[in-house]
BADO-89145 format. One record per residue (C-alpha): residue number from 1; x, y, z. Coordinates in Angstrom, 2 decimals. Layout:
BEGIN
<nr:NUM&x:X&y:Y&z:Z>
...
This chain:
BEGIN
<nr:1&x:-21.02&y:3.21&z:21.79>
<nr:2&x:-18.41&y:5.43&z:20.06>
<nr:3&x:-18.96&y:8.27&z:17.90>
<nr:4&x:-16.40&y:7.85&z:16.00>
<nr:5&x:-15.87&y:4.70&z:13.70>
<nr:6&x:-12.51&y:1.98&z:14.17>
<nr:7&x:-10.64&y:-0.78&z:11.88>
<nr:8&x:-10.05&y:-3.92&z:13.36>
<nr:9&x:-7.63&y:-6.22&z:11.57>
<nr:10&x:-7.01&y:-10.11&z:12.52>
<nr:11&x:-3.30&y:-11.21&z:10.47>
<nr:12&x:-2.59&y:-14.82&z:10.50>
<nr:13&x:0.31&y:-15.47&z:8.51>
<nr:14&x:-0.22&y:-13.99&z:4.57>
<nr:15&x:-4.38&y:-14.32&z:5.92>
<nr:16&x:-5.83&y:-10.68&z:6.54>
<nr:17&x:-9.20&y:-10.15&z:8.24>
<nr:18&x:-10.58&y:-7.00&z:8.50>
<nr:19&x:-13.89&y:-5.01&z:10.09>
<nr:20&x:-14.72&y:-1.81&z:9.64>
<nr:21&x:-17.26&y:-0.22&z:12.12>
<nr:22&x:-18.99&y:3.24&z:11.85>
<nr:23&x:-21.18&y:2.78&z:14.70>
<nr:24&x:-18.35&y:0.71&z:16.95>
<nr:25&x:-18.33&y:-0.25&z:21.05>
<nr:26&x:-15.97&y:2.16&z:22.75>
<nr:27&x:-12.53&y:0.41&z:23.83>
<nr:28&x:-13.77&y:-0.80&z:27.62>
<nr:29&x:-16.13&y:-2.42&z:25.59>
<nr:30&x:-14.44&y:-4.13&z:23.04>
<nr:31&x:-11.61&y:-5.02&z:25.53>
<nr:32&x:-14.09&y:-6.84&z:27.59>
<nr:33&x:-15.59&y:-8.87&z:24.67>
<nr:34&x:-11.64&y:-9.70&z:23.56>
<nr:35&x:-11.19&y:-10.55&z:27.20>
<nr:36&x:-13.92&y:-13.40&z:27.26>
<nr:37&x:-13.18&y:-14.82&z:23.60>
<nr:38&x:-9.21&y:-15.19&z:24.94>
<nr:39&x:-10.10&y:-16.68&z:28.38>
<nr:40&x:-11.86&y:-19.43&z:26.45>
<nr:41&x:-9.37&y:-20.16&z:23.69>
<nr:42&x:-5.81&y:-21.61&z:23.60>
<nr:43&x:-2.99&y:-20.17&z:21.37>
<nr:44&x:-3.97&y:-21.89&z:18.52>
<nr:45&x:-4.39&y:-19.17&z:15.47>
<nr:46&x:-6.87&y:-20.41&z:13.90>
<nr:47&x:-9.28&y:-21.55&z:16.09>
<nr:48&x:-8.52&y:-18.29&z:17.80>
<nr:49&x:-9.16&y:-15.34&z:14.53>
<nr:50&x:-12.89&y:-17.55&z:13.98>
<nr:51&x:-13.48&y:-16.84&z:17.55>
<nr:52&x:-12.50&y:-13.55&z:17.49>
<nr:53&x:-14.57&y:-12.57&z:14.42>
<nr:54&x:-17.59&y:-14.12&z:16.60>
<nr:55&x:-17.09&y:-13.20&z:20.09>
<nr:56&x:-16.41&y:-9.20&z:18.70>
<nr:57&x:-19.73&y:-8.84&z:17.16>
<nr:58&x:-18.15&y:-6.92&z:14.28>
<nr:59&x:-18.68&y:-7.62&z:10.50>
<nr:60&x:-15.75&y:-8.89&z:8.46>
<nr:61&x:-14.05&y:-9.24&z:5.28>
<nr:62&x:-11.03&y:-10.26&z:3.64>
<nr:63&x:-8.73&y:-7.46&z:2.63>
<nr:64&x:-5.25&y:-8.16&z:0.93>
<nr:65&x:-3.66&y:-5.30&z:2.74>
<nr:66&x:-3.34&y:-3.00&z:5.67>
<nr:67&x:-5.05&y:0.75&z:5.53>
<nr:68&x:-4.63&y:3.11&z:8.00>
<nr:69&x:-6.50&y:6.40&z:8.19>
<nr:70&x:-4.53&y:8.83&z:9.90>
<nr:71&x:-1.89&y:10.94&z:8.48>
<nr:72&x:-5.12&y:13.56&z:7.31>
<nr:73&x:-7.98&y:15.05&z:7.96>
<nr:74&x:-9.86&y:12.21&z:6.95>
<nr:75&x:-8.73&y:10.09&z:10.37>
<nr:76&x:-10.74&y:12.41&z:12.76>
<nr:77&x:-13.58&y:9.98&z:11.74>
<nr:78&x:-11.76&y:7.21&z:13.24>
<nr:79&x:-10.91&y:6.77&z:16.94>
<nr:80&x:-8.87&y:3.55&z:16.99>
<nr:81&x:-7.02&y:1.00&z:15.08>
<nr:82&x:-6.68&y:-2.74&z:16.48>
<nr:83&x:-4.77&y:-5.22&z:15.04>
<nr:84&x:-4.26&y:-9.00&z:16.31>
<nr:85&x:-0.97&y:-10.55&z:15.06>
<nr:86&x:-1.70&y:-13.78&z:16.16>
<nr:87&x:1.59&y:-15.29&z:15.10>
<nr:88&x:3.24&y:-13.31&z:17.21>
<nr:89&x:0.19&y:-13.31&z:19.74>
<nr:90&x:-0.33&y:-9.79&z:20.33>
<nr:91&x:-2.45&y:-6.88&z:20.12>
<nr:92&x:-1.62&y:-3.56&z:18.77>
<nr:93&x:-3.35&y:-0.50&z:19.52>
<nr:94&x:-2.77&y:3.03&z:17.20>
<nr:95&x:-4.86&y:6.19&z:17.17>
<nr:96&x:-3.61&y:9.44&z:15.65>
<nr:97&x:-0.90&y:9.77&z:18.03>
<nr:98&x:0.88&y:7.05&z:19.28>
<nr:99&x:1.10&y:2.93&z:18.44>
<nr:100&x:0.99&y:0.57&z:21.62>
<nr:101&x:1.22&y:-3.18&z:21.58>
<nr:102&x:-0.03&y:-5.67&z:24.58>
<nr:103&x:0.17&y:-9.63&z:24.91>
<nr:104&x:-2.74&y:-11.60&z:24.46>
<nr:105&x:-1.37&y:-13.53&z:27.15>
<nr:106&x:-2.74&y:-11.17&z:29.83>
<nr:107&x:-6.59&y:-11.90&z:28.55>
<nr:108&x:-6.33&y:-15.32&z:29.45>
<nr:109&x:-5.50&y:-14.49&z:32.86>
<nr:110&x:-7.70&y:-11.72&z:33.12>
<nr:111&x:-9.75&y:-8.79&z:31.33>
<nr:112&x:-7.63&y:-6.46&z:29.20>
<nr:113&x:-7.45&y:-3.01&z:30.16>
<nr:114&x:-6.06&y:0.32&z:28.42>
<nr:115&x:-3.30&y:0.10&z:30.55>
<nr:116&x:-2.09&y:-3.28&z:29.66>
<nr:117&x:-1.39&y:-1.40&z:26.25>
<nr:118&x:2.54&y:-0.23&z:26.14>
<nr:119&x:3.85&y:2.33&z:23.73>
<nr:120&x:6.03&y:1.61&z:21.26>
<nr:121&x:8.53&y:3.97&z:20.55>
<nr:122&x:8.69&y:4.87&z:16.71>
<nr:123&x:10.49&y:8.01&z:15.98>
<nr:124&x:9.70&y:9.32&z:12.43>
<nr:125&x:12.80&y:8.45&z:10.31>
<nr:126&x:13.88&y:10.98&z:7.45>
<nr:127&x:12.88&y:9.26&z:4.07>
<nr:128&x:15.55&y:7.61&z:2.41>
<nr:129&x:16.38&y:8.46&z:-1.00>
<nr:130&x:19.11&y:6.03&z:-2.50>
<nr:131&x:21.75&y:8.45&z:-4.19>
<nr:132&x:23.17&y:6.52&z:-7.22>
<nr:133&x:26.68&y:7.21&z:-8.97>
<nr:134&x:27.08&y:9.04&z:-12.01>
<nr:135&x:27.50&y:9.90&z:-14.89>
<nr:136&x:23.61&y:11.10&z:-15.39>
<nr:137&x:21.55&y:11.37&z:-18.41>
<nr:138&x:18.66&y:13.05&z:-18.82>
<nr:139&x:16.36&y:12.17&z:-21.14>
<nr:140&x:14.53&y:13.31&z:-24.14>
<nr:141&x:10.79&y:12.81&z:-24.52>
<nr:142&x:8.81&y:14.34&z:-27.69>
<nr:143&x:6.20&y:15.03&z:-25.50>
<nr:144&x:3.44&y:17.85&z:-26.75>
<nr:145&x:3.07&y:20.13&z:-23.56>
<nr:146&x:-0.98&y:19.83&z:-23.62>
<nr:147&x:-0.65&y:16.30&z:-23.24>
<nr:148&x:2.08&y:16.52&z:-20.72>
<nr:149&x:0.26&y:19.04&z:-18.96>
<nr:150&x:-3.16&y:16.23&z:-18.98>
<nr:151&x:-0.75&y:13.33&z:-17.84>
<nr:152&x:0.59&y:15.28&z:-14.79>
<nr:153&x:-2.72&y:16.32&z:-13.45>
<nr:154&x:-3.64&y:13.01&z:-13.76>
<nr:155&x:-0.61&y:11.33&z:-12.10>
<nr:156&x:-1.32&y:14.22&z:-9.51>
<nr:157&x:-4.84&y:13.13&z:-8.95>
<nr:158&x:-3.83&y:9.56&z:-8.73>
<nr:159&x:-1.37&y:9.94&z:-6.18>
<nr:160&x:-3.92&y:12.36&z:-4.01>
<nr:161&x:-6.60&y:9.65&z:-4.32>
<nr:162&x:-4.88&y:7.11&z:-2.65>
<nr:163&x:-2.86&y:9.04&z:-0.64>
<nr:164&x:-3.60&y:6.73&z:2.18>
<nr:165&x:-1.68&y:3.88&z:0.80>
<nr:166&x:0.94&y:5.75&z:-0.30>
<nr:167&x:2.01&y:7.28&z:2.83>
<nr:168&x:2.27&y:3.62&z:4.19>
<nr:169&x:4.52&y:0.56&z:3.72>
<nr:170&x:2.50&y:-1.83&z:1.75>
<nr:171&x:2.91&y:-5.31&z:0.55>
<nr:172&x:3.29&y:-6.82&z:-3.26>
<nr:173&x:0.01&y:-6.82&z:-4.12>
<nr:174&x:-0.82&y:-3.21&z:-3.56>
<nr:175&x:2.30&y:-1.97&z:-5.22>
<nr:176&x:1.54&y:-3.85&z:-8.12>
<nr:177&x:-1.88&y:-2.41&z:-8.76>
<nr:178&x:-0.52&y:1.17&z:-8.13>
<nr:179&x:2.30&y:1.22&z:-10.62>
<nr:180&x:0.85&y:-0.74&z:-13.30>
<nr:181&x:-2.12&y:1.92&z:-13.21>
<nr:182&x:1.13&y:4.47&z:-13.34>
<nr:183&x:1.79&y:3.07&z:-15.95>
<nr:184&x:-1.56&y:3.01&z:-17.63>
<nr:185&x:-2.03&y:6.30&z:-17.00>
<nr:186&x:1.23&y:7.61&z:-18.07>
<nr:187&x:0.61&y:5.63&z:-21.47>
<nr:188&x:-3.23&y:6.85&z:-21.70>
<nr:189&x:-3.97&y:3.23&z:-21.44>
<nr:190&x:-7.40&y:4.37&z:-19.85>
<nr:191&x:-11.14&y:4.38&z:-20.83>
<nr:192&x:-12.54&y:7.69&z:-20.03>
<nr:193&x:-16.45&y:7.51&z:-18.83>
<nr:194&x:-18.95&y:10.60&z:-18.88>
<nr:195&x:-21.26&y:11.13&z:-16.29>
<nr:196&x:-24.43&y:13.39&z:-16.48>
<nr:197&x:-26.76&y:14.90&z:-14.18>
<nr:198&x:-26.50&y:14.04&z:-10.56>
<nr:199&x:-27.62&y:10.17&z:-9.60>
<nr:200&x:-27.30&y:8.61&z:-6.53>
<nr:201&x:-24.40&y:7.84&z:-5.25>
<nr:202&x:-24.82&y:4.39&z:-2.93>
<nr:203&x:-22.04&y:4.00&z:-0.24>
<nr:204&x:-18.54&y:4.17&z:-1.24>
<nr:205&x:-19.97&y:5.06&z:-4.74>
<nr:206&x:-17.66&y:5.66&z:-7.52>
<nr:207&x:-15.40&y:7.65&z:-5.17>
<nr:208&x:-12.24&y:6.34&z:-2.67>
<nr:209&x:-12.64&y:6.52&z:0.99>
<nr:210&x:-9.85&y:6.39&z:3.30>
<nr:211&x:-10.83&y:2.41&z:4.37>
<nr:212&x:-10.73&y:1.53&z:0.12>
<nr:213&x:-8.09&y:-0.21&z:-1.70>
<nr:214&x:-7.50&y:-0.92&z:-5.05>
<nr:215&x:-10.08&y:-2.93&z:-6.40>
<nr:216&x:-8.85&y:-3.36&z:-10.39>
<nr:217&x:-6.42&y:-6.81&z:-12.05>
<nr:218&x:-3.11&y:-6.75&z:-12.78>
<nr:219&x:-0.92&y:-8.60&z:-14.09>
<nr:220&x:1.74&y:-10.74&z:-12.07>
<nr:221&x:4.81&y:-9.47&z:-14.34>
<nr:222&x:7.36&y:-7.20&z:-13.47>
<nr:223&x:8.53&y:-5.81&z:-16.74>
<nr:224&x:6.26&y:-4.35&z:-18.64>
<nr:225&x:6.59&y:-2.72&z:-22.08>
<nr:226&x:4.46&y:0.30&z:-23.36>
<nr:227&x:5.13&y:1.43&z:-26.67>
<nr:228&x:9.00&y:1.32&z:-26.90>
<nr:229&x:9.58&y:1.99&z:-23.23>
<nr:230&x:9.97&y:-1.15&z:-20.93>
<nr:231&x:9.01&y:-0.36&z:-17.03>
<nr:232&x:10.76&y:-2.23&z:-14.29>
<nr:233&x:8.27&y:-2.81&z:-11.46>
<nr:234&x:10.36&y:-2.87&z:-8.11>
<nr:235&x:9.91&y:-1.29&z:-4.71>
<nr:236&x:13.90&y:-1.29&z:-4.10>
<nr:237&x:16.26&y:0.25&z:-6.55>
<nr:238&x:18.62&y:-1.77&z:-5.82>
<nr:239&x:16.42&y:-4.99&z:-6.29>
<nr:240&x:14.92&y:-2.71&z:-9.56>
<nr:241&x:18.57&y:-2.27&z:-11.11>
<nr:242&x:19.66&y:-5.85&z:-10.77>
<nr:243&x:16.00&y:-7.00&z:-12.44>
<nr:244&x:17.00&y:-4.73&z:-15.39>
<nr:245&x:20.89&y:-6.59&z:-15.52>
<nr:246&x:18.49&y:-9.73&z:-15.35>
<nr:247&x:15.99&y:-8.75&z:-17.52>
<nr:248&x:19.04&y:-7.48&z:-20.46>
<nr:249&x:20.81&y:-10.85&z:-20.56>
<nr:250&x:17.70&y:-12.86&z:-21.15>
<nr:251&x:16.70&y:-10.10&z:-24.18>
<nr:252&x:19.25&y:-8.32&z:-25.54>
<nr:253&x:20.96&y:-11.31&z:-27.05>
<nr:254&x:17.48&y:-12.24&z:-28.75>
<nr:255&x:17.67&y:-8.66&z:-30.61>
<nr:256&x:21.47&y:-7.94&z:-31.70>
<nr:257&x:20.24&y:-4.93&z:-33.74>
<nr:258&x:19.24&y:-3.20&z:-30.61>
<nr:259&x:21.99&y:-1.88&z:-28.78>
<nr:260&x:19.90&y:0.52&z:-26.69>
<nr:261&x:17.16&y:0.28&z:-25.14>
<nr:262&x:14.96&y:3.63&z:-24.97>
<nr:263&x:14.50&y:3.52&z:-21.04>
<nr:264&x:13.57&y:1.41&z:-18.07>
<nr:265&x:11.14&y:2.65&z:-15.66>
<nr:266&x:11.11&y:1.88&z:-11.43>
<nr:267&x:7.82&y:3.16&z:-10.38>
<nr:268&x:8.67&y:4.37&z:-6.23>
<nr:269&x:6.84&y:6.64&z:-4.27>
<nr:270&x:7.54&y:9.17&z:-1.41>
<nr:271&x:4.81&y:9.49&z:0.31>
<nr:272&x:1.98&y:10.53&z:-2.23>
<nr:273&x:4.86&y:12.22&z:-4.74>
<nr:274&x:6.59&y:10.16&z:-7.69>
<nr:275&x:10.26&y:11.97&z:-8.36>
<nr:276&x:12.15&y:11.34&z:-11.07>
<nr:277&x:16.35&y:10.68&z:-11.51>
<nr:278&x:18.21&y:9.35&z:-13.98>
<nr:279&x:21.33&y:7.43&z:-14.12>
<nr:280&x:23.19&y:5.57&z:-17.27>
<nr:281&x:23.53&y:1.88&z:-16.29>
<nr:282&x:27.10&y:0.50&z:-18.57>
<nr:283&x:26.12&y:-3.51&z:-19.26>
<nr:284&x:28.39&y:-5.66&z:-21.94>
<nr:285&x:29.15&y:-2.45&z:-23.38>
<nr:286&x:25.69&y:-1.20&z:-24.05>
<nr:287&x:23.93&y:1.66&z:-22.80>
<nr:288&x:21.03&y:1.37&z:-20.39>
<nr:289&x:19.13&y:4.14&z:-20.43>
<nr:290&x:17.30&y:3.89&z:-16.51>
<nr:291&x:14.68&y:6.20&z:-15.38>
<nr:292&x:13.62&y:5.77&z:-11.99>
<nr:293&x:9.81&y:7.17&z:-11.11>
């Protein structure tokens, strides 16, 4: 049995499984029990992630994303990360070092082995940062510093929470929750709760681990307006800009006495760091006043 605890994830098309194991079999192990579940099962997906969830002798739940715990010093807990694409019927393998990937096809011939794993070579790539044309504008905010000074701490903490998911691609759903509650907490759109003394804290408590994601609602739009600023949810600026060309035919003509809007917003992230750039965005003669965060 392992020391050290592993996430095991089971994708079938937009379905994610997912077990998380403190107490976990070491890899011989768990490649043996894979082994016998795959030498008794055809390709078929689904008959193959219920037999996988029973022959591993793991506990599991649904999840709407990936995690993954390395990238701090939080991932020396884990050993291992498994992940069975069975659409594509294979199994990857990633610890803090390298990601390998093996067939599936090779278990129902014969047991897996470590070997049978081949690494994938994924050279870290510089992060991309779109540069737009000018002109620029930079904005004015009325801001009083205290409550700047609150907001950023708070947008700092945010982003150091779930630093985990931030460092990693992740899919519609997760963005969603993290830049509406950008948004929320750039707007004070928050409930602030005291606690006293020093209860018990069950597992997981009121604190994020490195295996949590978001649990709050959001909604499914992705233009949102707080106070007189409208944010423009996108991953993509590119995607983000044309929403906002989109989004200023269907409303601009509805309000002819507005010829300006105050500013658009396109929450992105670099790893766990939200940057700010501006850029004026001409449209039917009207100004577009675009802040991307």
């Amino acid at each position: 049995m392992s020391v050290l605890s592993i996430l095991v994830f089971i994708t079938q098309g937009t379905s994610i499984r997912r077990s998380y194991s403190r107490k976990p079999p070491d890899c011989d192990t768990l490649l043996d029990l894979i082994s016998r579940v795959l030498a008794e099962q055809e390709k078929c997906p689904e008959k193959l992630s219920v037999a996988l969830e029973r022959g591993t002798k793991l506990v599991w739940e649904d999840v709407y994303d990936f995690v993954n715990p390395f990238g701090d010093r939080r991932g020396g807990a884990f050993s291992t990360v498994w992940t069975f694409d069975l659409e594509k019927d294979v199994l990857f393998l990633e610890n803090k070092d390298q990601l390998s990937v093996a067939p599936l096809e090779i278990g129902r011939q014969r047991p897996l082995t470590l070997d049978d794993f081949k690494l994938l070579d994924l050279p870290q790539q510089p992060l991309e940062q779109t540069i737009l044309p000018g002109p620029y504008w930079e904005p004015e905010f009325d801001q009083v510093p205290r409550e700047k000074s609150f907001l950023g701490r708070a947008l700092r903490g945010f982003a150091f929470t779930w630093r985990h998911v931030l460092r990693r691609q992740m899919n519609t759903t997760t963005f969603m929750k993290l830049a509406y509650a950008t948004v929320w907490i750039s707007t004070m759109d928050f409930t602030i709760l005291e606690r006293t003394g020093f209860e018990y804290i069950t597992e997981g408590g009121p604190y994020v681990k490195v295996v949590d994601l978001q649990s709050w609602e959001t909604p499914k739009a992705t233009v949102v307006k707080a106070g007189s600023t409208w944010f423009v949810l996108a991953q993509d600026i590119q995607d983000g800009l044309e929403m906002t060309c989109c989004f200023g035919q269907r409303t601009l003509p509805e309000t002819p006495n507005q010829n300006e809007l105050d500013s658009i917003f396109f929450p992105l992230r670099s790893k766990t760091e939200f940057w700010v750039t501006q850029q004026r965005v001409q449209w039917h003669q009207l100004n577009w006043a675009v802040n991307l965060v």
